[in-house]
N, C-alpha and C positions, 0 to 999 in steps of 0.2 A: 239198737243196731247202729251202726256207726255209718255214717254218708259221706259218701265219695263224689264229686262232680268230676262228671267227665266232658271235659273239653270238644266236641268234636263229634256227633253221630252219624257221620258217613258209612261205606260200607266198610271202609278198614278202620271204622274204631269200632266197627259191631264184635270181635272175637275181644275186646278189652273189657266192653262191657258185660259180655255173657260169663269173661273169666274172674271180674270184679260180684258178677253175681255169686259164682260157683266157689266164692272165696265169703260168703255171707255180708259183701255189702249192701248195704241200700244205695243204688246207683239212680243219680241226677246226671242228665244228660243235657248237654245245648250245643244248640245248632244255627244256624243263619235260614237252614232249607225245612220248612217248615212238612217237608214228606221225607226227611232223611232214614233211612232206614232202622241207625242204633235206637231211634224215636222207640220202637215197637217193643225191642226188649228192654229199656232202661224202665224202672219201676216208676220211676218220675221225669216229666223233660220240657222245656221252653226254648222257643221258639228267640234266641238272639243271635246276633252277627257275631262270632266266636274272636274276633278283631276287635272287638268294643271294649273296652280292660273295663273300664268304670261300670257297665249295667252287670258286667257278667259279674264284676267284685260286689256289686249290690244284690243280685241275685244268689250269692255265695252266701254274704251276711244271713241274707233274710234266711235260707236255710239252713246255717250253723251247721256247716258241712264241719266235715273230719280231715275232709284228705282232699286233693287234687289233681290231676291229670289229663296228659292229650297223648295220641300216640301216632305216630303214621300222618303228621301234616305238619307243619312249619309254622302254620297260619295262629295255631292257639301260643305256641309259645310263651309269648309276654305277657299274655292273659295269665296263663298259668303261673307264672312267676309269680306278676304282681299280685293272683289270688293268694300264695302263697307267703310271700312276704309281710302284707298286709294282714293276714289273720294268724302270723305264726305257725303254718303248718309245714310240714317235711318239704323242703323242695331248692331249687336254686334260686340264688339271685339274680335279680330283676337286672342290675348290669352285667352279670353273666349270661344273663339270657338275650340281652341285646347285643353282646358281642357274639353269641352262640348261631344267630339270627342273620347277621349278617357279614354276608362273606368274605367283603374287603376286611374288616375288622378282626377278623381270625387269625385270616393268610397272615393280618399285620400283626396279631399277637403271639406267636408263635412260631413263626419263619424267622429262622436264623440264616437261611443262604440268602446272600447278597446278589448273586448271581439272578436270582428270579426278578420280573419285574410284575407288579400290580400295580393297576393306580382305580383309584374312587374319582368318576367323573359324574359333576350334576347337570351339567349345562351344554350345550353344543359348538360352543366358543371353546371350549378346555378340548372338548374332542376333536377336534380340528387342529387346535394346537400341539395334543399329543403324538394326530396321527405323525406327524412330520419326525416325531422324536423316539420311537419306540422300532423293534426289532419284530417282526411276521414270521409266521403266522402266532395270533391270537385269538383269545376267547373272550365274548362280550358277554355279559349276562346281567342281569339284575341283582345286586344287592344282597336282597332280601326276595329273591324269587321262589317258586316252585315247582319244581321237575323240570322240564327242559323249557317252562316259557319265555319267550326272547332269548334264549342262547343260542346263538351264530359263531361258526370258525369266521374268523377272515383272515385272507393270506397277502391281503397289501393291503396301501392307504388308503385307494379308491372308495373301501367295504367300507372304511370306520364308520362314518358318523353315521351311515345309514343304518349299521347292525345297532349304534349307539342311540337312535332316536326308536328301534324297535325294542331294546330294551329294557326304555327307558319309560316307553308305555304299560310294560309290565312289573315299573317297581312301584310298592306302594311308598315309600321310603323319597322316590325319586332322585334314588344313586345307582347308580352303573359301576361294575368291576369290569377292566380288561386287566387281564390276564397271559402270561405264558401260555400258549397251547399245551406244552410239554408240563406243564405244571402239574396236571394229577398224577404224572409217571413220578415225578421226584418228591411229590408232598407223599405219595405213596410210600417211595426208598427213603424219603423223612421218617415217617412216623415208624418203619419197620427200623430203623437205625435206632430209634429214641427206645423202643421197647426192647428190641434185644438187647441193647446198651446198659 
């Protein structure tokens, strides 16, 4: 039977693993929360911090998985990659996946309008020096965050550095993107442009 690790056994990877069952995998699950729920149906599971590349690729080895995946979290990503690249099996790369992961990186890999502004700040000297230079309202967030943690509008200079040092506490990365506010309206009319096109 063929074994699949799955990244991640929260409650939104519990329907990946019951449909990796229903599909006749033998599913390996890992987790950081050692009461996670996909625990209960994955046929096998240990207990690691799913951010850890290196135990999770050792504990990949030791079980000569088949396959890999995360689904519904941000957090396995690179893990997954690098399980991926490292044993040869179906998946993306590992600098695609760190472009993939994080946000400034994107915006900057694929924005062709000149007109938008992003910038990657790590420090609170740069945010203080941007606030002076950039156009309001903007959007500050993390990097490399997930779901709405540390993302603030701010509509002047006053907000920056304060939304900039909350957000700054929730990147593991510790880089900060501000952003266009108006930005998800036009990367939206972007990508719909690029597809019909």
């Amino acid at each position: 039977m063929k074994k699949i690790l799955i990244v991640g056994a929260g409650f939104l990877q519990v329907p990946l693993i019951k449909k990796a069952k229903e599909c006749g995998l033998y599913t390996i699950a890992v987790d950081g929360d050692q009461n996670a729920p996909g625990f209960f149906y994955a046929d096998e599971w240990e207990c690691i911090d799913i951010t850890d590349e290196t135990q999770c690729l050792e504990y990949a080895k030791e079980k000569e998985i088949n396959g890999v995946i995360t689904a519904a979290t941000d957090y396995g990503i690179l893990t997954v990659a690098r399980i991926a690249e490292t044993m040869n099996l179906p998946g993306i790369s590992y600098e695609i996946a760190k472009t993939v992961k994080n946000k400034y990186l994107i915006r900057k890999k694929i924005s062709q309008n000149k007109e938008l502004q992003f910038f990657e700040l790590d420090t609170e000297e740069k945010a203080l020096q941007l606030r002076e230079q950039i156009r309001y309202p903007v959007i500050v967030k993390p990097c490399d965050g997930s779901g709405s943690k540390g993302v603030e509008k701010v509509e002047n200079r006053e907000g920056l550095l304060e939304a900039f040092q909350e957000a700054y506490r929730f990147s593991k990365s510790k880089k900060v993107l501000v952003e266009d506010f108006c930005w998800e309206r036009v990367w939206s009319r972007h990508l719909r442009t690029r597809w019909d096109g």
